[in-house]
N, C-alpha and C positions, 0 to 999 in steps of 0.2 A: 721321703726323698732327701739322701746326704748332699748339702751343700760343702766343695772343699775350695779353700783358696790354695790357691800357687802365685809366689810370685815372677814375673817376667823371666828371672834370671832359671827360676826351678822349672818352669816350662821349658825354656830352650835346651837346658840339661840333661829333662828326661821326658819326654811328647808321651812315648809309650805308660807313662804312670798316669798322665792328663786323660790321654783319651781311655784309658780302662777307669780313671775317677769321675768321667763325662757318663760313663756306662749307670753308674750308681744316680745321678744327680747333676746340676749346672756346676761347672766349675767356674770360680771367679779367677782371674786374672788381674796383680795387682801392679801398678809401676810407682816407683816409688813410697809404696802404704797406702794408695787408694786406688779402689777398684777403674778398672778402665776398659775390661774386656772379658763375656764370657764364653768359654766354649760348654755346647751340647751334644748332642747327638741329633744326626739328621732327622730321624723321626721326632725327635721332641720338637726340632725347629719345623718341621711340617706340621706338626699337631697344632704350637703356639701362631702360627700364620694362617692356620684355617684352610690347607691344600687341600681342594677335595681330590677323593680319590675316585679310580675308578670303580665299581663293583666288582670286577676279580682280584683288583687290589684290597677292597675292604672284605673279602669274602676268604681270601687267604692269609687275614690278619693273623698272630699267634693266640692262641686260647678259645679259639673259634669253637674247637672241635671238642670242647668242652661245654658248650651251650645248647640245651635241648631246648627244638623248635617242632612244637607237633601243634602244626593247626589244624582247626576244626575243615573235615571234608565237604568241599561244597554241594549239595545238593540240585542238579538241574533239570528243570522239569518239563518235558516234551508235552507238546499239546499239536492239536488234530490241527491238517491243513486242508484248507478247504479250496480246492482247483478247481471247482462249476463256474 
């Protein structure tokens, strides 16, 4: 994960360079030479707060559909009833 700084004045000049450098990584945000503020991306800020999701939200995560899940079939097993 690329960490990039910007300063205050390069933020307000160019947002679009920040948030596609937010894409890669935290971007620091400096005013006057010291850090003061970073921007992320929303997903990151949900992942580092611990938002739970719902299950169709974590089920349509991206790279999902690259994870083989073959479980074992359950086996159930009838037995006699006795109606006397």
């Amino acid at each position: 994960m690329a960490t990039t700084s910007l300063t205050s004045r390069e933020l307000n000049h160019d947002v679009g360079r920040a948030k596609k450098a937010a894409e890669a990584g935290p971007v620091v945000i400096t005013d006057r030479g010291r850090p003061s503020h970073v921007l992320m991306t929303y997903g990151e800020f949900e992942r580092l707060t611990g938002k739970r999701r719902n299950l169709v939200d974590a089920l349509s995560m991206p790279g999902l559909s690259n994870f083989d899940f073959d479980p074992p079939r359950s086996i159930i097993a009838t037995r006699e009833v006795d109606l006397s």
